[in-house]
ZAKE-863072 format. One record per residue (C-alpha): residue in one letter; residue number from 1; x, y, z. Coordinates in nm, 3 decimals. Layout:
BEGIN
REC res   n      px      py      pz
REC   A NUM       X       Y       Z
...
//
This chain:
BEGIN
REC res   n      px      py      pz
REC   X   1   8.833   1.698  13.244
REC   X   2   9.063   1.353  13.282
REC   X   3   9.342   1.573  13.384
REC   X   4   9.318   1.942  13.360
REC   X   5   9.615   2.166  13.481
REC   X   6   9.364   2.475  13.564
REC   X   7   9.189   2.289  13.843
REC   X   8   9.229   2.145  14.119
REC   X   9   9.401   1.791  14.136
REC   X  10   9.089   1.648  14.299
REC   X  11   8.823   1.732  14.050
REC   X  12   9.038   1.515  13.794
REC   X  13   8.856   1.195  13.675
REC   X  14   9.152   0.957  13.779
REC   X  15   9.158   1.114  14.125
REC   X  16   8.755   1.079  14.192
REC   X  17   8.741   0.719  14.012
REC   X  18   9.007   0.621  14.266
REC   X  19   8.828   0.774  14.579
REC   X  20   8.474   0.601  14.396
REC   X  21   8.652   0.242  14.362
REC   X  22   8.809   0.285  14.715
REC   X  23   8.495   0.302  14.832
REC   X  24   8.302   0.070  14.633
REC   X  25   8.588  -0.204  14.718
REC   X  26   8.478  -0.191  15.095
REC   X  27   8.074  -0.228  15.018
REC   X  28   8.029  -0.377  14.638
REC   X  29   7.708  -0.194  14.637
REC   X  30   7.580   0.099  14.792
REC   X  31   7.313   0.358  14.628
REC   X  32   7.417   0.663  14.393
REC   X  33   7.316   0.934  14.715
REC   X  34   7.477   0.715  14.965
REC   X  35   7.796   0.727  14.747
REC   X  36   7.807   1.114  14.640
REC   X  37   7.774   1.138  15.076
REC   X  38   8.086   0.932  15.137
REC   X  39   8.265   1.063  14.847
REC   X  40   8.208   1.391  15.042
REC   X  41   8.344   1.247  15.376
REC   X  42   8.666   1.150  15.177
REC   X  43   8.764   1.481  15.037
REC   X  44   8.682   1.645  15.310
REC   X  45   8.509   1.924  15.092
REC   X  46   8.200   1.899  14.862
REC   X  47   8.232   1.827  14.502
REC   X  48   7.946   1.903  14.244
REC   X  49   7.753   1.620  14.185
REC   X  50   7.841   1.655  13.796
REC   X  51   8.224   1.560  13.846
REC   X  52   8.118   1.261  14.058
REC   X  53   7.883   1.135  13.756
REC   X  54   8.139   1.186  13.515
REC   X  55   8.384   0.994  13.757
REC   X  56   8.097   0.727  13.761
REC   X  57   8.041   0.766  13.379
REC   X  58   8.413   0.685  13.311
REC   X  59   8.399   0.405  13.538
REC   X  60   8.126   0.258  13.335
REC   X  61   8.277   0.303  13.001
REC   X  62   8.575   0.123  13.163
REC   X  63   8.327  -0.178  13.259
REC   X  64   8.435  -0.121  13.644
REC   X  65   8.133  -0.048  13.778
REC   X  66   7.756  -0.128  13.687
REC   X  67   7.435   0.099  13.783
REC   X  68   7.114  -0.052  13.853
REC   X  69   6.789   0.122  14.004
REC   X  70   7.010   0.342  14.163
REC   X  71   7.255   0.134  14.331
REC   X  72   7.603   0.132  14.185
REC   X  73   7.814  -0.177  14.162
REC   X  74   8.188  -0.253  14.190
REC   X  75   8.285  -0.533  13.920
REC   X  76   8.652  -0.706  14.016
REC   X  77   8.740  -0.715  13.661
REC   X  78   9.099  -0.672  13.483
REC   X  79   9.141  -0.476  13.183
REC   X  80   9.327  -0.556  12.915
REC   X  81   9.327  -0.164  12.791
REC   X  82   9.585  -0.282  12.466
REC   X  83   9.301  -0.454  12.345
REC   X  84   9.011  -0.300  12.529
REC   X  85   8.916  -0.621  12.641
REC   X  86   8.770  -0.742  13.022
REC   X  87   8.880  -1.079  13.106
//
């Protein structure tokens, strides 16, 4: 699912996580159904909702983003991935 050679480039996590933070860098916060809708406008096609929660899943592992009552939020942190710390 990160990077699979049997889809398409654009269902890849790296490739929706970058279209996600692109447009979480613009707005810091903006609800979960607002998101999946611009996400949309950006690829120009629809993409099942599951691939854009994994995207948002991996984000969250990665301590990029934080979801509250529905609203998603960018965090401007740098990762340190050698020693999987956020500083």
């Amino acid at each position: 699912m990160i990077i699979n050679v049997e889809r398409e480039p654009n269902l890849s996590l790296y490739y929706l996580g970058g279209i996600l933070l692109s447009i979480l860098k613009y707005k810091k916060a903006v609800s979960i159904e607002d998101l999946i809708l611009e996400t949309h406008s950006c690829l120009d096609e629809k993409v099942y909702v599951d691939f854009i929660y994994y995207a948002l899943d991996w984000l969250f592992l990665l301590s990029l983003i934080t979801i509250e009552e529905g609203t998603v939020y960018y965090e401007n942190r740098k990762i340190n991935s050698t020693q999987n710390e956020t500083f």
